[in-house]
LOKOLMAR-151878 format. One record per atom (N, C-alpha, C, O): y, x negated, z negated. Coordinates in pm, whole numbers, padded with zeros to 5 digits, always signed. Atoms other than C-alpha are relative to their C-alpha. Example, Ala and Ser with C-alpha at 12.3 -4.5 7.8 and 13.67 -1.06 7.14 Angstrom:
BEGIN
-00119-00089+00000-00450-01230-00780+00120-00090+00000+00118-00194-00066-00119+00082+00006-00106-01367-00714+00109+00077-00073+00220+00026-00090
//
This chain:
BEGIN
+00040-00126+00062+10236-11763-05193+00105+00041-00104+00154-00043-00181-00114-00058+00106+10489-11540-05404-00077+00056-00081-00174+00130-00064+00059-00024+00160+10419-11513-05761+00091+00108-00053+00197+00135+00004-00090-00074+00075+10555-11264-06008+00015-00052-00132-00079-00059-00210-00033+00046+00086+10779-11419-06267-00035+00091-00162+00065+00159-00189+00045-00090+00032+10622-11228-06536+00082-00014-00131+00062+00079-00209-00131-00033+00096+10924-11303-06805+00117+00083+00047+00195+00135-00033-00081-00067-00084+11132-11145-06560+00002+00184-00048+00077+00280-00067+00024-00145+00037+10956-10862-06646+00029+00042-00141+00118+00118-00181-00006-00004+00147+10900-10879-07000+00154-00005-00074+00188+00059-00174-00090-00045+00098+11232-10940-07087+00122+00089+00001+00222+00069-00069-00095-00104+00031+11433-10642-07028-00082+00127-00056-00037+00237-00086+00095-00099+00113+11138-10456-07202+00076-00019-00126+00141+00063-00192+00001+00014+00121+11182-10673-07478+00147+00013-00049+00167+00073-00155-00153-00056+00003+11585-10655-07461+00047+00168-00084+00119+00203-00177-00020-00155+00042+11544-10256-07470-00033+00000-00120+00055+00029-00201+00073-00040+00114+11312-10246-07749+00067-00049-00104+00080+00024-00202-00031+00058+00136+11470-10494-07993+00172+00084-00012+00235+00089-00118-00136-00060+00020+11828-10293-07897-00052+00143-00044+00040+00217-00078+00034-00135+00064+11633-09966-08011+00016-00004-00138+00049+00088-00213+00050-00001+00146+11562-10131-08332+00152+00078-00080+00131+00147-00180-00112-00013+00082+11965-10056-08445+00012+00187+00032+00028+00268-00059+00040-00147-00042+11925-09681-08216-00055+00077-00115+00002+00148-00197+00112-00047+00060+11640-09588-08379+00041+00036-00181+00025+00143-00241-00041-00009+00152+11782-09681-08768+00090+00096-00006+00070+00158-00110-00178-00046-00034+12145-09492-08678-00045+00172+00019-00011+00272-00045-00004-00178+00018+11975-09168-08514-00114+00042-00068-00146+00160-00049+00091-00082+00097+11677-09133-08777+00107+00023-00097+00087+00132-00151-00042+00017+00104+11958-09200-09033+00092+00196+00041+00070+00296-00028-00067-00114-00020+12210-08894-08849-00127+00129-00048-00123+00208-00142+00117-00108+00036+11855-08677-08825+00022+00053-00099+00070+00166-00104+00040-00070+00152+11806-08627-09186+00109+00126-00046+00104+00203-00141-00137-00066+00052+12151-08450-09175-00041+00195+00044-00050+00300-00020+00026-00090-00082+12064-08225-08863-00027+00137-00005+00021+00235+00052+00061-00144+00030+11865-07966-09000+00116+00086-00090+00140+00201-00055-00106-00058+00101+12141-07865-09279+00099+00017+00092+00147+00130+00087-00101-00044-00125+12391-07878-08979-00005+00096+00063+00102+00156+00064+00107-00052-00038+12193-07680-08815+00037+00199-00035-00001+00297+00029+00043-00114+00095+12245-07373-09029-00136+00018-00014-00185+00131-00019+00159-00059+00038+11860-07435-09091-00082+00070+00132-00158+00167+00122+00011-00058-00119+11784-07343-08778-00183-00092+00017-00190-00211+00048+00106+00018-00032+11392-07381-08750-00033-00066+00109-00114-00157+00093+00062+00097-00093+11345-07519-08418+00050-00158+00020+00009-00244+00096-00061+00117+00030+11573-07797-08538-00111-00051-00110-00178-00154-00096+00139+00018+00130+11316-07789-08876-00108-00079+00070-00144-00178+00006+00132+00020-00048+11031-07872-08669-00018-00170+00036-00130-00221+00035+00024+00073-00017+11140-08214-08577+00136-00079-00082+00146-00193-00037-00079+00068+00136+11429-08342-08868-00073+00055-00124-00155+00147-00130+00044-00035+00128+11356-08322-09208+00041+00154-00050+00145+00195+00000-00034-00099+00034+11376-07995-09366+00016+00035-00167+00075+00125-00227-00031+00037+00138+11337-08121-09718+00008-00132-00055+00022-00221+00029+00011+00123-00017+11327-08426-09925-00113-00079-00057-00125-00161-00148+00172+00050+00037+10951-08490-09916-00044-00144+00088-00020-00159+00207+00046+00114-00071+10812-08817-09817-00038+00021+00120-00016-00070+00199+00070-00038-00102+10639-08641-09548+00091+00002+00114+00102-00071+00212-00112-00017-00117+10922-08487-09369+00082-00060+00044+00144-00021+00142-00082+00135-00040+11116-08819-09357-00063-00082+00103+00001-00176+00151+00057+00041-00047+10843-08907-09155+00065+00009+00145+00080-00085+00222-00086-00035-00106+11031-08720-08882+00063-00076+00059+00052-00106+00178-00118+00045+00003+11298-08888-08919-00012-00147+00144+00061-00161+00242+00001+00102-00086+11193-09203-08723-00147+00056+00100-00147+00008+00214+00084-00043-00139+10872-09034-08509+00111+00073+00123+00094+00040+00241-00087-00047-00094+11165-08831-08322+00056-00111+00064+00067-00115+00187-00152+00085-00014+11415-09131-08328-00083-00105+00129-00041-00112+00244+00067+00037-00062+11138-09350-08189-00084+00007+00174-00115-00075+00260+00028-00033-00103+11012-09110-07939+00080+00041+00109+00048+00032+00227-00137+00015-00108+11379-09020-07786+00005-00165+00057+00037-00210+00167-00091+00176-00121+11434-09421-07718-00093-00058+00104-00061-00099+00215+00080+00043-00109+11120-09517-07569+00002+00124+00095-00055+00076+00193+00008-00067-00088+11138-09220-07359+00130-00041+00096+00098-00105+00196-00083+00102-00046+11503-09333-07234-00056-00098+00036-00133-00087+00131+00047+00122-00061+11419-09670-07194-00062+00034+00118-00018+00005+00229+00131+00023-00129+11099-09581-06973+00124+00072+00116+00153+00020+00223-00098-00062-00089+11365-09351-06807+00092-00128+00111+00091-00121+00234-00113+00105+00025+11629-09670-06785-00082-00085+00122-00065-00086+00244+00091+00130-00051+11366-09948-06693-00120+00011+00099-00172-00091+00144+00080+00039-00082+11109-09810-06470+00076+00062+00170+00016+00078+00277-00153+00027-00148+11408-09764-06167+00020-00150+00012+00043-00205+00119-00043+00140-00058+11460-10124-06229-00105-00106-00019-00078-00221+00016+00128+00077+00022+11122-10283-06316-00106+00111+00002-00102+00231-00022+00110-00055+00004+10789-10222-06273-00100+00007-00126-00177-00084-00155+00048-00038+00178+10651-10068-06639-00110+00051+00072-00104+00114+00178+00102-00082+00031+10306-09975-06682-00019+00102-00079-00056+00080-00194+00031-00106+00073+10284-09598-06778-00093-00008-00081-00065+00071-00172+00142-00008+00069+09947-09651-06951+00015-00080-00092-00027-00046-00203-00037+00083+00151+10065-09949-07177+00072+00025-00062+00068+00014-00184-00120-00056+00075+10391-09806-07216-00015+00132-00107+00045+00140-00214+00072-00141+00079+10253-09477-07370-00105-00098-00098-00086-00087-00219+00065+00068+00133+10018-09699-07574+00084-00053-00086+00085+00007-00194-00081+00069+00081+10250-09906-07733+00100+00109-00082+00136+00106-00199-00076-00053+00096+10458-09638-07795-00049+00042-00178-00014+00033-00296+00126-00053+00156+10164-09489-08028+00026-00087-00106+00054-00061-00223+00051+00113+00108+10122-09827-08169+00147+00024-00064+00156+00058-00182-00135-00006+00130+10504-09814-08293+00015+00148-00104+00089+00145-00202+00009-00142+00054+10443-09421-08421-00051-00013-00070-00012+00058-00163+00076+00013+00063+10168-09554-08598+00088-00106-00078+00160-00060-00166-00073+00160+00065+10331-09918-08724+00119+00088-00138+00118+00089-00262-00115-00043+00106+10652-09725-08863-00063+00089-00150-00060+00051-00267+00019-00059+00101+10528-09473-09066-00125-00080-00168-00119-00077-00291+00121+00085+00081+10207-09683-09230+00145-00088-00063+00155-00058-00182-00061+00078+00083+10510-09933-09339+00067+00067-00075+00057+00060-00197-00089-00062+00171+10771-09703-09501-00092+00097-00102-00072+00092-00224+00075-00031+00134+10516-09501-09689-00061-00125-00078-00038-00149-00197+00036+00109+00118+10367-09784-09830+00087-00084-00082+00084-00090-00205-00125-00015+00097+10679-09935-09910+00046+00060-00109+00053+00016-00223-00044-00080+00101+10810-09656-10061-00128+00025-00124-00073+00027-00234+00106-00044+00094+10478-09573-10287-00035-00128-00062-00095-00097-00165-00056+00127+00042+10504-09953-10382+00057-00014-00101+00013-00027-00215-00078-00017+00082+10811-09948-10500-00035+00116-00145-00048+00100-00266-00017-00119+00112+10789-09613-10677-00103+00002-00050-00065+00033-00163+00101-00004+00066+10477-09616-10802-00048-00109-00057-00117-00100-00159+00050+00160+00039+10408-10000-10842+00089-00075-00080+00044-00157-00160-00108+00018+00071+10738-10073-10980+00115+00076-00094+00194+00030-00176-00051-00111+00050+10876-09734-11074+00180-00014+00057+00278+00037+00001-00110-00031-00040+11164-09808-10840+00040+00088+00101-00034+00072+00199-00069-00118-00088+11384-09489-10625+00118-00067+00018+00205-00041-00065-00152-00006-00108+11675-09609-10434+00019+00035+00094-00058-00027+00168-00098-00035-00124+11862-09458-10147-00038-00172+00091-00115-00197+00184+00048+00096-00081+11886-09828-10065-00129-00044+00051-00157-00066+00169+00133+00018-00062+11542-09903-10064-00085+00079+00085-00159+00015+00161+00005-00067-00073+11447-09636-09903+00053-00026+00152-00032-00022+00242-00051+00043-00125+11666-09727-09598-00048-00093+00072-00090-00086+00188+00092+00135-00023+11534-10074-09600-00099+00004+00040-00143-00076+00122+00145-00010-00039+11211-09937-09583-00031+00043+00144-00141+00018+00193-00043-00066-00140+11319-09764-09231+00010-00122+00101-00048-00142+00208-00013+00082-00102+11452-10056-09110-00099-00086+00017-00111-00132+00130+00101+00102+00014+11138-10297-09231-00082+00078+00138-00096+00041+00255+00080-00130-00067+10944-10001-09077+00006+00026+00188-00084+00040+00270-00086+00002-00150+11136-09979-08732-00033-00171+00117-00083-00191+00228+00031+00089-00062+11137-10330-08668-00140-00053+00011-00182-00090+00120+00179+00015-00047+10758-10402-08697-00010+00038+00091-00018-00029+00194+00087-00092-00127+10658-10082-08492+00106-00037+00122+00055+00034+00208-00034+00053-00077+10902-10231-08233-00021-00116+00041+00007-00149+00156+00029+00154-00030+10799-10582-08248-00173+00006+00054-00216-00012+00168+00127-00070-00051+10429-10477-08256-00045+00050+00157-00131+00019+00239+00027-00106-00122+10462-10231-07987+00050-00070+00087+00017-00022+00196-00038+00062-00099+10655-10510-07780-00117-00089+00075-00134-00113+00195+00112+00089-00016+10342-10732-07823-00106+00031+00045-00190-00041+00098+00144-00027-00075+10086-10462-07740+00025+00028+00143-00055+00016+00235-00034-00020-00154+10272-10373-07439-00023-00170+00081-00114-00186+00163+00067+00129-00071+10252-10757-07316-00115-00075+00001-00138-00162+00084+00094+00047+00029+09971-10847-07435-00136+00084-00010-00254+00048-00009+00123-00113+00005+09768-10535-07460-00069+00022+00149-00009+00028+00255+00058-00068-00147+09522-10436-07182-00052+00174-00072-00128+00203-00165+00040-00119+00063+09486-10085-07254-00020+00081+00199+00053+00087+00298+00035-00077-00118+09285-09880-06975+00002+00112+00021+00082+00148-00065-00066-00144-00017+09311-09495-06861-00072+00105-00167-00045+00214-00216+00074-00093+00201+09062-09417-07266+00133-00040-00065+00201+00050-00114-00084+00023+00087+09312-09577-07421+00128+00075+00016+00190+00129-00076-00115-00092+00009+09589-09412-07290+00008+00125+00007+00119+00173+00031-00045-00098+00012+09475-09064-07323+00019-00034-00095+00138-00021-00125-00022-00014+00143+09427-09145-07675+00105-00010-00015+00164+00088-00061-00137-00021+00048+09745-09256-07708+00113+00153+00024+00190+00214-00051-00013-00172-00005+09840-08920-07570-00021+00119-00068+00047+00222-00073+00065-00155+00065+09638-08679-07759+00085-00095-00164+00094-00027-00267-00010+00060+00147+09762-08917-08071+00176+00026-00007+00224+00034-00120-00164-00058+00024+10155-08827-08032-00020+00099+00079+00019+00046+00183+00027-00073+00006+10057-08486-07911-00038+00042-00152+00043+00112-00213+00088-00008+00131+09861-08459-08232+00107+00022-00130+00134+00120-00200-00093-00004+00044+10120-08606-08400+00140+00117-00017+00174+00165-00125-00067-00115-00026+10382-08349-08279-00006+00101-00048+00099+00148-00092+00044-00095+00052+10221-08086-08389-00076+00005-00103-00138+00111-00116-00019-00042+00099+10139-08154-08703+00093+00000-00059+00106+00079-00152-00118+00019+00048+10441-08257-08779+00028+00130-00018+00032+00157-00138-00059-00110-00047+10561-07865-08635-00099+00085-00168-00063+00142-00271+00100-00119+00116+10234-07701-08857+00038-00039-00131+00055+00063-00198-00050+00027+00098+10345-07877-09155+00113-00015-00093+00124-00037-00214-00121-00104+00071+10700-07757-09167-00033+00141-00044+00050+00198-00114+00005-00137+00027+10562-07424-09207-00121+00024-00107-00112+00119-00185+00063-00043+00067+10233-07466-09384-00064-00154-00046-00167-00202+00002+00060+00114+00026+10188-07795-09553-00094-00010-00111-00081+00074-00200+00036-00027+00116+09924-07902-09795+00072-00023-00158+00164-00102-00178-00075+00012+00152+10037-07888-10165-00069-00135-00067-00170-00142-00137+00073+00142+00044+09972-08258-10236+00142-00054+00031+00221-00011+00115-00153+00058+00058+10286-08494-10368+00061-00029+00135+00177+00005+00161-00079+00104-00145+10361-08680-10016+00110+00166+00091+00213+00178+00157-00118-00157-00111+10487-08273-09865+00017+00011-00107-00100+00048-00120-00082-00049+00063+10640-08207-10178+00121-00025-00002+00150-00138+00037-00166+00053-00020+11054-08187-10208+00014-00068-00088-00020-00007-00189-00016+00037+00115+11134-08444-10444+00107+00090-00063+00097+00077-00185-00099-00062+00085+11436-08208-10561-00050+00124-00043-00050+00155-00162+00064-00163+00037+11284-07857-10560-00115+00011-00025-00142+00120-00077+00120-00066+00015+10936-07870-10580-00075+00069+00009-00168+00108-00062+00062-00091-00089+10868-07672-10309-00058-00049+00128-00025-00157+00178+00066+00108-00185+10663-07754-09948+00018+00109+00074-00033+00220+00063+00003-00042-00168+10772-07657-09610+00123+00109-00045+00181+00131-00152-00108-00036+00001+11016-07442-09490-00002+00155-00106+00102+00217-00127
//
């Protein structure tokens, strides 16, 4: 009887994913630039930062995140057999993973310690990155997620997406969408 080596599988998942982790840091880090490149160009706004509010940094790695696993699935399901339904879960789970770590991080630091660095800040990206990739490697192998779970994960980066979009234009006036430089929200 022929078996399926099921590391075989797993590890050019896990290959991709842990080579996203440096992707992922490199083009959230270019992002932040984008929009000012850009000449400001709104439909660029909608998914780079457009100021420098905690919020809209959020961008920064939900885009970066959602370009690589989309690649990848592109990449890897021509040469392995990926489950669409876990793969779309997991992604969530890293959409979710990243952001929950660098805000807390950052509001930590700055609020718990009263420290602002550039560096730390970065750090917090990469702490941030590698979880929701390590995570999301583990729910993909280990997760059973069935056709509920994966709309949710669907309607939940849908969701995502678009608030992201509504909240360049009309965010609430609460510190996390404020610019730390101007002291203005949204575009």
């Amino acid at each position: 009887m022929y078996q399926i080596n099921l590391n075989s599988i797993y590890k050019p998942i896990r290959f991709w994913l842990l080579l996203g982790i440096p992707f992922i840091v490199l083009f959230s880090s270019l992002l932040h630039f984008v929009y000012g490149w850009s000449g400001e160009l709104t439909l660029v706004g909608m998914f780079s930062p457009i100021n420098e509010s905690v919020w809209e940094h959020q961008k920064l790695a939900f885009s970066s995140i959602l370009i690589w696993w989309v690649i990848t699935y592109l990449i890897l399901h021509k040469k392995i057999k990926i489950s669409s339904t876990r793969w779309v879960s997991s992604l969530a789970v890293a959409e979710i993973i990243c952001p929950l770590v660098v805000i807390s991080i950052f509001y930590v630091l700055k609020d718990g310690f009263g420290i602002e660095s550039l560096f730390w800040d970065i750090a917090a990206l990469v702490i941030g990155v590698i979880l929701a990739q390590l995570v999301a490697f583990h729910t993909y192998r280990y997760g059973r997620c069935g056709q509920i779970c994966f709309i949710l994960a669907v309607l939940f980066l849908i969701a995502m997406a678009v608030i992201f979009i509504l909240f360049t234009f009309s965010p609430p006036h609460y510190p996390i969408f404020m610019d730390s430089i101007t002291g203005t929200y949204g575009i």
